[in-house]
C-alpha positions as CSV (number, residue, x, y, z in Angstrom):
1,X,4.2,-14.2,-2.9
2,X,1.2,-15.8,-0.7
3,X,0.2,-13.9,1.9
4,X,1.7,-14.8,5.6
5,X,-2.1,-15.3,6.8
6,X,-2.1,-18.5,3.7
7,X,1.5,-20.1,5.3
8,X,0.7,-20.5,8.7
9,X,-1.0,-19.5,12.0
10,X,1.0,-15.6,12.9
11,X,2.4,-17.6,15.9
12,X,4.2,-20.4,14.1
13,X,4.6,-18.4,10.4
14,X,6.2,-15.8,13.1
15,X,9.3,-17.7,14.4
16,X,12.8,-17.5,15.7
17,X,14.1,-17.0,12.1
18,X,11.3,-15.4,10.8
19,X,11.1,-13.0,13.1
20,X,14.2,-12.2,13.1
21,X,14.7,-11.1,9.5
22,X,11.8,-8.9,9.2
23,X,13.3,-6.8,12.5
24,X,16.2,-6.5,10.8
25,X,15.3,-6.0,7.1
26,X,15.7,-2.1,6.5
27,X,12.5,-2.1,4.1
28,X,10.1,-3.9,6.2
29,X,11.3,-1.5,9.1
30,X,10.8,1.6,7.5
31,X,6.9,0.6,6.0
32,X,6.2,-0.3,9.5
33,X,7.3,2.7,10.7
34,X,5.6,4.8,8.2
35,X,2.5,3.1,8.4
36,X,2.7,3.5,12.1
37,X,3.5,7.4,11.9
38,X,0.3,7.5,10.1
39,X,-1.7,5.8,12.4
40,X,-0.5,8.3,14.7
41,X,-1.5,11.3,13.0
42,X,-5.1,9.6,12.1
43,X,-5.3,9.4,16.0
44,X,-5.7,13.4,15.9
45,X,-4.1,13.4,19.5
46,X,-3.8,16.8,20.9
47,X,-0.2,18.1,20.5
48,X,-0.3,19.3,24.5
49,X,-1.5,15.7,25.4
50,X,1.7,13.6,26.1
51,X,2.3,10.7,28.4
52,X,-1.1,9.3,27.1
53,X,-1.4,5.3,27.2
54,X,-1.3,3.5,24.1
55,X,-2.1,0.1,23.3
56,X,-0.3,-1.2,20.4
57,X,-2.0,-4.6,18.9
58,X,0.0,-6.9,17.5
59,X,3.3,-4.8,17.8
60,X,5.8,-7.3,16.7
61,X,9.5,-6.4,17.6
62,X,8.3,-3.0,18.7
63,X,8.9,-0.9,15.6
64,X,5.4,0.7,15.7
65,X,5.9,0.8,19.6
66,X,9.4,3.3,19.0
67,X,7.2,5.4,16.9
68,X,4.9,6.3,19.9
69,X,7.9,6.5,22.4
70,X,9.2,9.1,19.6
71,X,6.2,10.9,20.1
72,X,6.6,11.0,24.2
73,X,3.6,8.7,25.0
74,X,4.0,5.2,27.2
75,X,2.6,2.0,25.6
76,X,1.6,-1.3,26.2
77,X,2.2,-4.0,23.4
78,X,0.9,-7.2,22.7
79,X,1.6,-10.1,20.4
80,X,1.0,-13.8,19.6
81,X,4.4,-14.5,18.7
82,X,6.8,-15.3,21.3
83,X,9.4,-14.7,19.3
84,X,8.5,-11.3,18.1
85,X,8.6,-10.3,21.7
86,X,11.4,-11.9,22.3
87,X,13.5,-9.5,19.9
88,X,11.0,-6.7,20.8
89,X,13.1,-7.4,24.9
90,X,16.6,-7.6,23.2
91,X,15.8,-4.2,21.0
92,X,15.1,-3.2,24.5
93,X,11.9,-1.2,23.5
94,X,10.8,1.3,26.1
95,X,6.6,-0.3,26.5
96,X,5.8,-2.8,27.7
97,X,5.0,-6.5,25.9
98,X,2.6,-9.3,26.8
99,X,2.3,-12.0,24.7
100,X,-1.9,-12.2,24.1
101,X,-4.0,-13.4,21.0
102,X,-6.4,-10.5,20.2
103,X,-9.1,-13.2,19.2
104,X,-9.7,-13.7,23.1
105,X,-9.5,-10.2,24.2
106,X,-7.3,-8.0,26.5
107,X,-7.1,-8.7,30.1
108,X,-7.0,-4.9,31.3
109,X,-9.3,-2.7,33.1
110,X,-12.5,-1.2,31.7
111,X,-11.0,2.7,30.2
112,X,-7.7,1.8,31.0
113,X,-6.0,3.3,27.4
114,X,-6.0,6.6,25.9
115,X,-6.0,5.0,22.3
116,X,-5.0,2.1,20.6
117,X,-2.7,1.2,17.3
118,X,-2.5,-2.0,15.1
119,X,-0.4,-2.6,12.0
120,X,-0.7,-5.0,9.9
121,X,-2.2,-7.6,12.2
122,X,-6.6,-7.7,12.5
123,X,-6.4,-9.5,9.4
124,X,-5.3,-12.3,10.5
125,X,-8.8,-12.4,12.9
126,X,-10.7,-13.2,9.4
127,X,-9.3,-17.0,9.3
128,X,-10.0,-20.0,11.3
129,X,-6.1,-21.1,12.6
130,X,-7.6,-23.7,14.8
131,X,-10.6,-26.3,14.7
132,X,-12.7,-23.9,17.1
133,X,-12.0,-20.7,16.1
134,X,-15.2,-18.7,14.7
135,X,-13.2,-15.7,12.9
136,X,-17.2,-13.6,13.3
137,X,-17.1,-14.4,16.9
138,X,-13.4,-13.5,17.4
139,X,-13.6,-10.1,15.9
140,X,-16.6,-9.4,18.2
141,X,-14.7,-10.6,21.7
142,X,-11.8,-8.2,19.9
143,X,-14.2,-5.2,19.2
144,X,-16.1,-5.5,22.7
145,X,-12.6,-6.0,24.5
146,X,-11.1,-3.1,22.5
147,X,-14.3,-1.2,23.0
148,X,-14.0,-1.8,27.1
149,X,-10.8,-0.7,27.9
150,X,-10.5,2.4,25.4
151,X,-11.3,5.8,27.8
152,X,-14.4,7.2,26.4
153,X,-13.6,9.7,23.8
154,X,-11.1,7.1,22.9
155,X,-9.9,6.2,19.7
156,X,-8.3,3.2,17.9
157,X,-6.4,3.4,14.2
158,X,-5.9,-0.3,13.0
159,X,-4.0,-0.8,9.5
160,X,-4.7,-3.8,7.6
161,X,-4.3,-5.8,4.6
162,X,-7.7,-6.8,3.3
163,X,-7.8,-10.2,1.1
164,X,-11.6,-9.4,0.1
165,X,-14.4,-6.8,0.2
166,X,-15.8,-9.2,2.3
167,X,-13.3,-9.5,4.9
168,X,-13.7,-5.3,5.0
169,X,-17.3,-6.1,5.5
170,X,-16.8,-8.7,8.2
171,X,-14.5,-6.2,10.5
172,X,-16.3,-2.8,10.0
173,X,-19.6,-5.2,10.7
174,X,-18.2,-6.6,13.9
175,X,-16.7,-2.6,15.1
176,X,-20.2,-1.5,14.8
177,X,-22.0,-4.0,16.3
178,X,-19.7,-3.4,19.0
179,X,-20.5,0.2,19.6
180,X,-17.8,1.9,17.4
181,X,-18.0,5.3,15.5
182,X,-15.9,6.2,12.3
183,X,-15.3,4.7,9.3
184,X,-12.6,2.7,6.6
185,X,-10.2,5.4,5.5
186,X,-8.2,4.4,2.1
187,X,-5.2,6.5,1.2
188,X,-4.0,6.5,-2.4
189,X,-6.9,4.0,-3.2
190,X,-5.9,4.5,-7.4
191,X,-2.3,2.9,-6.3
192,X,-1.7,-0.6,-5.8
193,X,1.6,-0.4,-4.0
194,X,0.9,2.8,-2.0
195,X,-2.9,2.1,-1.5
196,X,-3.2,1.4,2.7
197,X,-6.9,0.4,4.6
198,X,-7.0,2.2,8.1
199,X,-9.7,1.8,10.0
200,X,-10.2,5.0,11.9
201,X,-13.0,4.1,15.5
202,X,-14.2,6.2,18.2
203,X,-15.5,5.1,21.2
204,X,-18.1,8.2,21.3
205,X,-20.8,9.8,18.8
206,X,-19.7,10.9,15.3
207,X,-21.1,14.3,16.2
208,X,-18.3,15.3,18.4
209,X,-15.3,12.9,16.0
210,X,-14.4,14.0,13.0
211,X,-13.0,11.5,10.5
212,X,-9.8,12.9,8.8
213,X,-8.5,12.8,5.0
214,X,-7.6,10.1,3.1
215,X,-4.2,10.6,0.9
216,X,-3.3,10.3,-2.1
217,X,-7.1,12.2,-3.6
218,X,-7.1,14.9,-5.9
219,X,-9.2,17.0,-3.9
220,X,-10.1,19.1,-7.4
221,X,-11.6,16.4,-8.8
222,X,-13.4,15.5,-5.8
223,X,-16.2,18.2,-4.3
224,X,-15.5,16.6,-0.7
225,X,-11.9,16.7,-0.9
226,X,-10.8,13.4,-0.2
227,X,-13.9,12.4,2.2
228,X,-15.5,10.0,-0.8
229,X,-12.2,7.2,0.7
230,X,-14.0,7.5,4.0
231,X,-16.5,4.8,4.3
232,X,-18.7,5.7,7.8
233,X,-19.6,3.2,10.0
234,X,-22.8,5.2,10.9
235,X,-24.7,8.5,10.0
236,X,-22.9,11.3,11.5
């Protein structure tokens, strides 16, 4: 199948119809959700820390959103497809929605969220949908905006589909220049169904972060037990 980025722009690809049918196909739901419950857990968020604010990027119908509601924290989504949102509002999510493209940044106050989320969605910052668009200069206005309104001692988890090693390149590239710490975490990198890209980023040193495991590593075969799927963005 091509990939949804080759179709069309996410705003058009993403219509009534569309839209539709991946809310309500039981599969796509429950690797969303699972991909979002592990985004979660890479976010290392205190288990005493609740009612945190959340930003979830590109949240769709809300089905990553209803993962962080499950886990008693309020959130804020946002999304280039109307129509997403529009079913996100009928599934009567508990966050919030805002219909926003990424490229151009949020419109929120500087430290304004405790952490931030994406599933399957900075990927689509790697291509040019329109005439002007500069897909280098719209991951930086992403990263900077990101970077801005993220408390310090922040942390954002984004899950993407990578087409190339050079698209991974591109987007850790553009986190770093932005001031990110971390690194590209692959779980089950031998698997080519299971294998996932998170990008793990904090907003302060490495020294005080601590990447977490990747999945899916025999940590016998591997001295650092699993750390050798954990490419940093700097020297901690």
């Amino acid at each position: 199948m091509s990939r949804p980025e080759h179709v069309a722009p996410p705003e058009i690809y993403y219509d009534e119809s569309e839209s539709r049918k991946y809310s309500q196909n039981s599969r796509i739901i429950d690797i969303q959700s699972q991909m979002a419950e592990r985004a979660y857990e890479l976010l290392s968020l205190s288990d005493d820390k609740e009612g945190l604010l959340i930003l979830d990027i590109g949240c769709g119908s809300g089905i990553s959103g209803d993962v962080l509601s499950d886990h008693g924290h309020q959130w804020i989504g946002c999304d280039i497809s109307k129509d997403m949102l529009n079913v996100s509002v009928e599934r009567e999510v508990v966050g919030d929605v805002m219909l926003r493209d990424m490229g151009q940044g949020f419109p929120f106050r500087a430290g304004s969220f405790d952490a931030a989320i994406s599933i399957s969605a900075i990927q689509w910052l790697c291509n040019a949908e329109k005439s002007h668009h500069n897909p280098r200069k719209r991951l930086l206005v992403f990263f900077q905006s990101l970077f801005q309104i993220l408390t310090r001692g922040g942390k954002a988890v984004l899950q993407f589909y990578p087409e190339s090693s050079a698209q991974i390149e591109m987007i850790t590239a553009a986190a770093l220049r932005c001031g990110f710490t971390g690194g590209l975490l692959v779980d089950y990198p031998n698997s080519s169904k299971a294998k996932k890209y998170f990008l793990v980023l904090f907003t302060g040193s490495t020294g005080s972060q601590s990447m977490p495991k990747a999945k899916g590593v025999d940590s016998n075969s591997i001295e650092d037990g699993g750390q050798t799927q954990v490419k940093y963005l700097v020297n901690s």
